[in-house]
NUVOFI-863042 format. One record per residue (C-alpha): x, y, z; residue number from 1; residue in three letters. Coordinates in pm, 1 decimal. Layout:
REM NUVOFI-863042
X Y Z NUM ALA
...
***
This chain:
REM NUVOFI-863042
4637.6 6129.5 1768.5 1 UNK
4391.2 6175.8 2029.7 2 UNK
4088.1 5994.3 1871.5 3 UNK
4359.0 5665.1 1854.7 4 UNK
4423.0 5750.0 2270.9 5 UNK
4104.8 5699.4 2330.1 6 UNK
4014.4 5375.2 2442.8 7 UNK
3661.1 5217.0 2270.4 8 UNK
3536.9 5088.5 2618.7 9 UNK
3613.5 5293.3 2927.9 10 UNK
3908.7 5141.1 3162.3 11 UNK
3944.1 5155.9 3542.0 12 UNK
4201.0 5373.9 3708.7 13 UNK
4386.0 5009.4 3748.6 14 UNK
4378.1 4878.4 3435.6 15 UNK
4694.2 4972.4 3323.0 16 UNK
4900.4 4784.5 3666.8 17 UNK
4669.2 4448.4 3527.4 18 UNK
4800.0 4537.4 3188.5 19 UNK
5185.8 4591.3 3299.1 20 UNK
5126.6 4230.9 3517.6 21 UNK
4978.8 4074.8 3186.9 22 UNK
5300.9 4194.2 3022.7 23 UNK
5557.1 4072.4 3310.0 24 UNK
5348.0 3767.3 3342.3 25 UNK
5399.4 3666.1 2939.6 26 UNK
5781.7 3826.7 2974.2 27 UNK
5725.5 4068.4 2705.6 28 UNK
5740.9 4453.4 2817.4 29 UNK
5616.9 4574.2 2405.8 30 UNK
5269.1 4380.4 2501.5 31 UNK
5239.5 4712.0 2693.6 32 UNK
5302.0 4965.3 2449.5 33 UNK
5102.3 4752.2 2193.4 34 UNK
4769.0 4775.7 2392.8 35 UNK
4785.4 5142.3 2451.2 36 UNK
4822.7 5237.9 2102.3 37 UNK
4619.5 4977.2 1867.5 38 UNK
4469.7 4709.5 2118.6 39 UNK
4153.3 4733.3 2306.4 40 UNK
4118.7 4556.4 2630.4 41 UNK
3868.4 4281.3 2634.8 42 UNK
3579.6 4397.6 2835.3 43 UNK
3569.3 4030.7 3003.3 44 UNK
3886.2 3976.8 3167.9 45 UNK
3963.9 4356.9 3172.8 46 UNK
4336.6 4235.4 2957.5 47 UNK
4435.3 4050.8 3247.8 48 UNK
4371.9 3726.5 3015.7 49 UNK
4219.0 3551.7 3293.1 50 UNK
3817.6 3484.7 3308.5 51 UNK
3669.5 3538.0 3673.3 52 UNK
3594.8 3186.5 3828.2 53 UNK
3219.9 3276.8 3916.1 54 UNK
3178.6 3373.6 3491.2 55 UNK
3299.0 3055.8 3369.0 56 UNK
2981.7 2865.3 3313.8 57 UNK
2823.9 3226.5 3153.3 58 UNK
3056.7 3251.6 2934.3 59 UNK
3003.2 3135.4 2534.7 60 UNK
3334.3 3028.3 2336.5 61 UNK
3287.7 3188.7 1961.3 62 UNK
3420.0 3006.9 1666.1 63 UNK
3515.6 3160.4 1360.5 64 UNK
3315.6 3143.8 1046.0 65 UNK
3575.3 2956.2 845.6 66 UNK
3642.7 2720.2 1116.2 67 UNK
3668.3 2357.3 943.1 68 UNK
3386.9 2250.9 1238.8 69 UNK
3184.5 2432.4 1053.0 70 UNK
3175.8 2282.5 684.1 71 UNK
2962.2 1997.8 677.3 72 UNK
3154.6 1688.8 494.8 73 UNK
3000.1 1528.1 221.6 74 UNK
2672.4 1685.5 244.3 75 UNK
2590.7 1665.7 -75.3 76 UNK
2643.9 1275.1 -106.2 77 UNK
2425.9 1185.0 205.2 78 UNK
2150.1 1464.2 106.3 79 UNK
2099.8 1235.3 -271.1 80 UNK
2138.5 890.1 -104.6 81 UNK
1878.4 963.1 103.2 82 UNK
1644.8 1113.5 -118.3 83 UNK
1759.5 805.9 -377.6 84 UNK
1675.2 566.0 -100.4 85 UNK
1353.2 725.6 -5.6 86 UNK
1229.8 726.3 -405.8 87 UNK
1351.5 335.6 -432.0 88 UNK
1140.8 285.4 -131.9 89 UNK
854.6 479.6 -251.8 90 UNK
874.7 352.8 -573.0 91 UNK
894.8 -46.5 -496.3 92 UNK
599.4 -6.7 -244.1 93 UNK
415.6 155.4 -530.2 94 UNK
469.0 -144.8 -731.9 95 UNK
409.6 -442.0 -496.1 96 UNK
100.2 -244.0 -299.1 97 UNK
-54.8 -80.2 -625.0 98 UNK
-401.2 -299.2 -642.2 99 UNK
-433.9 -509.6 -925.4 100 UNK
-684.2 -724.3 -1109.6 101 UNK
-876.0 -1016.0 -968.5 102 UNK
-954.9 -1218.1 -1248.2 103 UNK
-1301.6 -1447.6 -1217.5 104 UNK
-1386.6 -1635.9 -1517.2 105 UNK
-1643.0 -1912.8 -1538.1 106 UNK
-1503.1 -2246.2 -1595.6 107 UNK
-1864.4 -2456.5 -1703.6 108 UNK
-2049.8 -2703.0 -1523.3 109 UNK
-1880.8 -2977.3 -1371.2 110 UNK
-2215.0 -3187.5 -1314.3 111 UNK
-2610.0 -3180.6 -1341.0 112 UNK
-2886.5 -3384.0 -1219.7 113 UNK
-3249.3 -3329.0 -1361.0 114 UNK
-3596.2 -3422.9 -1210.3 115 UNK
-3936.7 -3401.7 -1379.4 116 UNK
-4235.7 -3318.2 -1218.0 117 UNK
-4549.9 -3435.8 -1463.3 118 UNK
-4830.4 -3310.7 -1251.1 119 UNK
-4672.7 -2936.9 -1285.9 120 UNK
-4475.6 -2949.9 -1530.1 121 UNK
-4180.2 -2848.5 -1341.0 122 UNK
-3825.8 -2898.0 -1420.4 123 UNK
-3593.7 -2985.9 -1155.8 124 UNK
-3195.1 -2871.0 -1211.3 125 UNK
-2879.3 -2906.8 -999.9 126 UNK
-2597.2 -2798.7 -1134.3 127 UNK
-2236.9 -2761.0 -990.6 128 UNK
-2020.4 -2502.7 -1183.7 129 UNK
-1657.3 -2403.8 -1151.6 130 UNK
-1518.4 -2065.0 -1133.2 131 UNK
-1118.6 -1991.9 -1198.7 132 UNK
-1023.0 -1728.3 -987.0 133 UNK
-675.9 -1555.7 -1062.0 134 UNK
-491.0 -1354.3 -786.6 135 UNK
-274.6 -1066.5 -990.4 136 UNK
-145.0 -887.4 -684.9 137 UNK
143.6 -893.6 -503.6 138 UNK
-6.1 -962.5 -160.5 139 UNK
-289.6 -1243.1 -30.4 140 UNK
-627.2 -1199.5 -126.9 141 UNK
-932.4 -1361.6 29.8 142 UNK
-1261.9 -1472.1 -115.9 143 UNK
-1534.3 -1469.3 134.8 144 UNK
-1865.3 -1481.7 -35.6 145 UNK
-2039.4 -1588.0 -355.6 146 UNK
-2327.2 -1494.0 -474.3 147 UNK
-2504.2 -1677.4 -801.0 148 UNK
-2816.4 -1601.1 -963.4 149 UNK
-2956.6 -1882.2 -1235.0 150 UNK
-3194.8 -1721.7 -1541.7 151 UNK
-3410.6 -1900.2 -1754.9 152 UNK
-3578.4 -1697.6 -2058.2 153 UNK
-3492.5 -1355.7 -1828.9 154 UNK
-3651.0 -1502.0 -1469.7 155 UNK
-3433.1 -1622.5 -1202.0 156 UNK
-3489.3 -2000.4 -1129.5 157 UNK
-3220.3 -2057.3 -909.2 158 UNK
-3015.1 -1875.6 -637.0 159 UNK
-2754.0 -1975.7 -397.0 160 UNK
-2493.9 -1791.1 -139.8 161 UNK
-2193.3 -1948.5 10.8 162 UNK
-1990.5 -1827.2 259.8 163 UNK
-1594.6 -1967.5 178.6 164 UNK
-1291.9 -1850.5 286.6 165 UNK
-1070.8 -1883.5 22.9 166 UNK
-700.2 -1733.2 63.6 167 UNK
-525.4 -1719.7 -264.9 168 UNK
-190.9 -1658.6 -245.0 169 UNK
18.8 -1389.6 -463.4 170 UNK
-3.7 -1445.6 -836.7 171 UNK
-220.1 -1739.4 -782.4 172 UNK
-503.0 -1943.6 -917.7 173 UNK
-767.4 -2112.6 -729.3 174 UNK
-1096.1 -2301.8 -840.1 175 UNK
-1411.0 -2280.3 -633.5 176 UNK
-1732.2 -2503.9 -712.3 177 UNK
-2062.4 -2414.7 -623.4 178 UNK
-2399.9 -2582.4 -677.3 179 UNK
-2722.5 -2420.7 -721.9 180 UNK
-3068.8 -2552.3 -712.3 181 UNK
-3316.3 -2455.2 -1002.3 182 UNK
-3677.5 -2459.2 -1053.3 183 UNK
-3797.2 -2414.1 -1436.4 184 UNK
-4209.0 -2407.8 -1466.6 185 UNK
-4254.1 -2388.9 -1800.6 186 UNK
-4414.1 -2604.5 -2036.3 187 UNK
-4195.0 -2558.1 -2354.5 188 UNK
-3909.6 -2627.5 -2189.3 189 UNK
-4070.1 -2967.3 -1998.5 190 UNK
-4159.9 -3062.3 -2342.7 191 UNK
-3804.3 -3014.6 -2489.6 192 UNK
-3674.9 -3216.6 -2189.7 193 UNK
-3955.7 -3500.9 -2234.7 194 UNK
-4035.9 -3547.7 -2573.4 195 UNK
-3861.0 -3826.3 -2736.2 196 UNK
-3909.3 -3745.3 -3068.1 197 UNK
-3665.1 -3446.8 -3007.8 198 UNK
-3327.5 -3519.2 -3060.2 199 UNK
-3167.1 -3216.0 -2856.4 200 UNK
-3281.7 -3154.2 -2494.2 201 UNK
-3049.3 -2859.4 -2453.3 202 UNK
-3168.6 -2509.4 -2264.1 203 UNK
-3007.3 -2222.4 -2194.1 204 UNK
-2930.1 -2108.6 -1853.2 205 UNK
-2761.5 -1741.4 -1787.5 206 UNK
-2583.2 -1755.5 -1503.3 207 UNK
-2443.1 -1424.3 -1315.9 208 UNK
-2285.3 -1374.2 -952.5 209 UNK
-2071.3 -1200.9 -761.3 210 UNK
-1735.9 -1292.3 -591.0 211 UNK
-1666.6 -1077.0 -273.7 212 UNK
-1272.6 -1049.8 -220.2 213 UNK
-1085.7 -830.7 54.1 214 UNK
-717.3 -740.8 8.5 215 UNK
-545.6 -471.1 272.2 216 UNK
-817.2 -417.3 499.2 217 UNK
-1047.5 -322.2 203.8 218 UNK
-1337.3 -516.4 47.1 219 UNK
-1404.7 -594.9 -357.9 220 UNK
-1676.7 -698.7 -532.6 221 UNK
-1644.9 -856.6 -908.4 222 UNK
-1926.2 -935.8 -1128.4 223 UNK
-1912.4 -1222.8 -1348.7 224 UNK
-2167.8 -1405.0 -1578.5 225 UNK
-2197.8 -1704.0 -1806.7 226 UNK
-2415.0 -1877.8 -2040.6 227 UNK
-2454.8 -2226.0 -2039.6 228 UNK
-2640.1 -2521.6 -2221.4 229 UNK
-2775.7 -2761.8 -2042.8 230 UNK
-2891.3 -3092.6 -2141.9 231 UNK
-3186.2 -3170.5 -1969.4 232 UNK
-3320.2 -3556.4 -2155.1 233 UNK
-3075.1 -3702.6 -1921.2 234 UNK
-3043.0 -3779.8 -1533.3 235 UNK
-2678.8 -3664.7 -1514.3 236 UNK
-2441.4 -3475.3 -1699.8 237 UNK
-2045.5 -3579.6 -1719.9 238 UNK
-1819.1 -3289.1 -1662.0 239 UNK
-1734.7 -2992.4 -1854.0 240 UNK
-1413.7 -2919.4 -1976.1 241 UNK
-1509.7 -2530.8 -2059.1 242 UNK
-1813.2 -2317.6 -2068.9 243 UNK
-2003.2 -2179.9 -2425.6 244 UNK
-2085.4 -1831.4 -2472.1 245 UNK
-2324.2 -1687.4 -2675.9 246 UNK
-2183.6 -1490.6 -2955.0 247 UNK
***
């Protein structure tokens, strides 16, 4: 019986008149007997139930553990639409952004003109060629620069760049002609060209470039070649509707 006397925290000489004017003030005289035998006072307001003006903005109201205020509502749901939203996102950026393939094919010539030159023997060729350019991406792509190369029996007769600013839009297909300028010194070939008692004046020309393309801040080259026969008895050739390849 004496270890339930004694009081937990240590009590004034008065605190048992402030705990007999808590009891008149609530009307209840038991209050009394109740907090001497299995109450303690609260260290705060001393059981007076009343919190010293000068403590009131030190003070910290505690809420229970299971207090509904607590328990987040529908957690669970927001958590997986955002993470469902943030995938979808994710995912349809990786689709549209993901770089694709530029396609650059060689469409033929679309016209020649050939000179002769009888004191060297020189062949003169001007050719303008087509090349089909296919955007693949989801997003603009711009050509800026081509660069062509013209071979004759492995030596490089002609060469041309051209600056062009070509903006292909998404899933797009442009055409860009070019003309080049070649010089063939050879004397089998001049005789192919001149003889009239040969029925085909055709010669081969390998052509190869390169089509420089920026997408997204970033810069693409594609390589690209073609073979072409060229008849060379005439002054002009009529346009091509496609290219030949060698086998």
């Amino acid at each position: 019986k004496e270890s339930e006397d004694k009081l937990i925290l240590p009590r004034p000489p008065d605190a048992e008149d402030e705990i007999a004017n808590y009891a008149s003030i609530n009307d209840s005289a038991s209050c009394l007997g109740i907090a001497r035998r299995s109450c303690v006072s609260c260290p705060t307001c001393r059981g007076t139930g009343r919190v010293p003006g000068e403590q009131e903005k030190q003070l910290v109201a505690l809420i229970p553990y299971g207090d509904q205020r607590l328990k987040p509502r529908r957690t669970k749901l927001y958590v997986c639409l955002a993470v469902t939203i943030c995938l979808l996102t994710t995912s349809l950026s990786i689709f549209f952004l993901f770089p694709r393939s530029i396609a650059v094919l060689p469409a033929g010539m679309n016209a020649s003109s050939v000179g002769f030159n009888a004191t060297t023997t020189t062949l003169y060729l001007n050719m303008t060629n087509v090349l089909n350019i296919t955007n693949n991406n989801f997003y603009p792509v711009t050509a800026v620069q081509l660069d062509i190369e013209v071979l004759h029996k492995s030596l490089v007769v002609g060469k041309t760049t051209m600056k062009t600013l070509l903006k292909m839009s998404p899933l797009q297909c442009n055409q860009i002609y070019y003309g080049v300028a070649s010089s063939i010194l050879d004397d089998n070939t001049y005789n192919i060209c001149t003889w009239t008692k040969v029925k085909v004046h055709n010669i081969l020309l390998h052509v190869q470039g390169t089509l420089t393309c920026t997408y997204l801040c970033h810069s693409e080259q594609l390589a690209f070649e073609d073979y072409q026969y060229v008849d060379c008895r005439g002054n002009a050739t009529l346009p091509h509707a496609s290219s030949h390849h060698l086998p």
